[in-house]
N, C-alpha and C positions, 0 to 999 in steps of 0.2 A: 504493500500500500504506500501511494507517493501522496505527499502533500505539497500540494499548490497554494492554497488560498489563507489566508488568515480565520483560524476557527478555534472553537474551545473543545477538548475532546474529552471522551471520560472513560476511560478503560478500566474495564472489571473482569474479576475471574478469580480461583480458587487461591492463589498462592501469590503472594504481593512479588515474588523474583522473578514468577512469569509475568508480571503486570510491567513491572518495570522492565525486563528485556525488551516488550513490545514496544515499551515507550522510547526506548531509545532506537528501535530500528525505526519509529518517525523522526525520532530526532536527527537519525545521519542521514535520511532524504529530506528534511529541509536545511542544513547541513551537509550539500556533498562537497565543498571544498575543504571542510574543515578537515580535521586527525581524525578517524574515530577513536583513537585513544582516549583523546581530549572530551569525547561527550560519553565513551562507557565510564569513564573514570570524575563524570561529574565535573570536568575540569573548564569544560567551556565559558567563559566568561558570560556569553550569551543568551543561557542556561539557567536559570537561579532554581536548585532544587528547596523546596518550602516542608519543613516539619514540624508540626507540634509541638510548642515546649511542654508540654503538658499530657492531660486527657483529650483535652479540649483545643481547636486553633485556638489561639488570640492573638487582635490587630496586630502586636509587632509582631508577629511570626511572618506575616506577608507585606507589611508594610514598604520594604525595602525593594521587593520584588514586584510590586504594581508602582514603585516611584520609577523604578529602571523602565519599566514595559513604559510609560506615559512619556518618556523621556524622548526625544528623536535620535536614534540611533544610525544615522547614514544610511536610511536602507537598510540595513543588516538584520536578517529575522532576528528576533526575539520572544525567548520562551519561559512560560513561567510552567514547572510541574511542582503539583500537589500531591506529597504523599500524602495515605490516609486519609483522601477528602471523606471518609466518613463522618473525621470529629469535626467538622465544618460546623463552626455557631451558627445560627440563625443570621446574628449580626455579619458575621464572618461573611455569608452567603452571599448578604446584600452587598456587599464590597464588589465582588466580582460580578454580578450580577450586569452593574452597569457599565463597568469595564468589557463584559462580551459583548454586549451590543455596539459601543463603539469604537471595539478594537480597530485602528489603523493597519494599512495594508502590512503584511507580514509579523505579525502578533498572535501567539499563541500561547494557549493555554490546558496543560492538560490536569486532570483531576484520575488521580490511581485510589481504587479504592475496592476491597474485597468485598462488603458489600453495602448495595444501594441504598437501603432502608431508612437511613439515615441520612441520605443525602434530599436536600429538597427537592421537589418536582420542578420546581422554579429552573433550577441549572440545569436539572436532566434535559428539560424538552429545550433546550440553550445548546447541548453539546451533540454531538456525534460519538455515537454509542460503539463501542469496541468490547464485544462478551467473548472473553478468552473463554468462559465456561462454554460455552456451547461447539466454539474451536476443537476445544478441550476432546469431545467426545468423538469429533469426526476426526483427528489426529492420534488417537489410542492405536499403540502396533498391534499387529493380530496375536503376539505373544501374551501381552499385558490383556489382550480381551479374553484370551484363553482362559486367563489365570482367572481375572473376576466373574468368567461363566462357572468356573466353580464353586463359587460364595451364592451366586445368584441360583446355582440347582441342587445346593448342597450337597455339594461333593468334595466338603472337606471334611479332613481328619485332623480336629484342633493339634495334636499334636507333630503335626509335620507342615504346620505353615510356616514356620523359620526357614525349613529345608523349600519349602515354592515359591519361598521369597527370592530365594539364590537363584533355584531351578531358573525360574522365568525373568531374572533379573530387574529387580524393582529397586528402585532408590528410592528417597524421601519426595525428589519432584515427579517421578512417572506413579508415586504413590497418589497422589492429591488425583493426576487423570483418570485411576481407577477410581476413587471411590467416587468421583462424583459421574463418571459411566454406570456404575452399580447402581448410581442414588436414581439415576434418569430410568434403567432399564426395570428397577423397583417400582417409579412412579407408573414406566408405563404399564407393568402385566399387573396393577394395580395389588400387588402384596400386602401381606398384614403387617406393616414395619410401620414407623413413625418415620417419616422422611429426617423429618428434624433431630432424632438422635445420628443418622448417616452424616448430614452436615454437620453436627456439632463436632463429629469427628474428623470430619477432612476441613473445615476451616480453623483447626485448631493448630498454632504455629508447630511444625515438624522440629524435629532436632534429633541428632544422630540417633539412627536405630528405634527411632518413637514410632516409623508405619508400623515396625513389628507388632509393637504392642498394638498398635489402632487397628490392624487387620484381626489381633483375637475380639480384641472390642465386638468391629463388627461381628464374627461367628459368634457370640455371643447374645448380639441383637436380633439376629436372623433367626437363631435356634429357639430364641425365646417366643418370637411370634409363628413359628411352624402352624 
């Protein structure tokens, strides 16, 4: 995906490292002179990455970064991303609010956030939507769908899921793609499971060796609503 025009974007999906990958492969096509070094690495001057000090935004968190964006930059794109736009204050919201509407030619603005719920409607129907989840499910290799048609028909043996972890070789990020395939192919053959214990497991931050545990979780879930 190339970017032309001056717009505000909002990308969402299960794991904030896939969010931000995506955002920086916009970043180096509006961006193709520059290094990519210099925008994976956060380095581009042109760039201003924006984080919470908090739970919550607040105004100086972004303040510096809509004073830069208003400022005339020679031409030169300018972009403001927002991690975590889910803890976006109300207040916070209306700041940018009126900054998308009259972003100047070559201004952008992306908002990363795992999920929407919390973000106003206001900026949603303002951005161009980018769902890494739904990506997510049409990108799963036939290995990794193998693995989770076994959760899905119960054809596992709690105690040799470590051993089909390796088998089919799943890491912590091709983890997050199965569960939320699982959680999609659960909704559709309408299962007895709570959608919402599946999510609470896969948007829960990963860390080394933690899908192990989250795949017993799941066989745990699934066996209890048989």
């Amino acid at each position: 995906m190339k970017i032309n025009d001056s717009k505000a974007y909002l990308i969402t999906g299960s794991c904030s490292k896939e969010i931000e990958k995506k955002c920086i492969e916009l970043l180096i096509s509006i961006y193709p002179n520059e290094k990519n070094e210099l925008i994976k690495t956060k380095k581009n001057i042109n760039c201003i990455w924006c984080y919470p000090s908090g739970i919550f935004y607040k105004k100086q968190d972004i303040d510096e970064a809509i004073y830069n964006l208003n400022l005339e930059q020679n031409n030169i794109p300018f972009s403001i991303i927002v991690h975590h736009a889910e803890r976006l204050t109300s207040f916070v919201s209306q700041l940018f609010l009126k900054i998308i509407e009259e972003m100047s030619e070559k201004k952008y603005i992306f908002f990363l956030a795992e999920d929407l719920k919390n973000i106003p409607k206001t900026i949603i129907s303002r951005c161009i939507i980018i769902n890494l989840k739904n990506e997510n499910i049409k990108l799963i290799t036939k290995k990794h769908k193998d693995f989770a048609d076994l959760f899905i028909e119960n054809k596992i043996n709690p105690e040799e899921i470590d051993i089909l972890i390796e088998k089919y070789e799943i890491d912590e990020v091709s983890s997050k793609k199965i569960f939320f395939y699982i959680n999609q192919k659960l909704n559709e053959e309408k299962k007895k499971i709570l959608p919402k214990d599946i999510i609470d497991i896969y948007k829960k931050p990963i860390l080394t060796n933690m899908h192990k545990i989250c795949f017993k979780i799941l066989f745990m879930f699934l066996n209890k609503n048989k």
